[in-house]
C-alpha positions in Angstrom: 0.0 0.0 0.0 1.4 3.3 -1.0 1.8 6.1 1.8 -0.1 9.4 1.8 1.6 12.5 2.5 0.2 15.9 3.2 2.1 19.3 2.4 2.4 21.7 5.2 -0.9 23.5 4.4 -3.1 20.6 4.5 -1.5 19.5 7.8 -2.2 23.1 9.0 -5.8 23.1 7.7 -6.4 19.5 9.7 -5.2 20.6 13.0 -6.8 24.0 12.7 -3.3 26.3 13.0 -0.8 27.9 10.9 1.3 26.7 8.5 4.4 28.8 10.3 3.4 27.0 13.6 3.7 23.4 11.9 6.7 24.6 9.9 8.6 25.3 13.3 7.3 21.9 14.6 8.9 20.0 11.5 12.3 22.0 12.6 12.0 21.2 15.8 11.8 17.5 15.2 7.8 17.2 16.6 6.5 16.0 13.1 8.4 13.4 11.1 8.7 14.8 7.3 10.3 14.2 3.8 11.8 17.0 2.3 11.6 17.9 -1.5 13.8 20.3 -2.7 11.8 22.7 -5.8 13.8 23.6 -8.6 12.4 27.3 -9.4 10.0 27.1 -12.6 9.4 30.5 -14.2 9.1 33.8 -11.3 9.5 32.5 -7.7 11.8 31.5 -5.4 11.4 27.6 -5.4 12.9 26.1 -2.1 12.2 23.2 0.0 8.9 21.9 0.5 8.0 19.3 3.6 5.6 16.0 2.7 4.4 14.4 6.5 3.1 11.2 6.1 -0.5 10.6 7.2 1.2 7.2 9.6 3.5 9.4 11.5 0.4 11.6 12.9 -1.3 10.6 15.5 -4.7 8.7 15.8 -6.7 11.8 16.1 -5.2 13.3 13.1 -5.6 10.2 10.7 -8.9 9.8 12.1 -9.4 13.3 11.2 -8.1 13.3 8.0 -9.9 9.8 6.8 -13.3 11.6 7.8 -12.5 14.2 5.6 -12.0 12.1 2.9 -15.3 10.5 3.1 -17.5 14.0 3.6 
């Protein structure tokens, strides 16, 4: 079974924060992330984008994120 990952905006949207907030969690080593690096495609800066994956949240946040699926 393939894993699901969320960016840092959807993760923010689920828990009902900020993106800085779970941006300075990933640094801080709370969430468990893959990062991407973005190769700059026309005006932009490109940079590094995170991916969390939907098994390292915990049950209230997969829980969360399944009923979302289904509404």
């Amino acid at each position: 079974m393939e894993e699901t990952y969320l960016t840092v905006k959807e993760l923010a949207d689920l828990k009902g924060c900020t993106e800085r907030y779970i941006q300075k969690r990933i640094l801080e080593g709370f969430f468990v992330c893959e990062q991407i690096e973005v190769k700059q495609q026309g005006p932009g800066r490109g940079g590094i984008q995170y991916r969390i994956p939907i098994g390292a949240l915990d049950k209230k946040l997969q829980s969360r994120f399944k009923r979302r699926l289904t509404a």
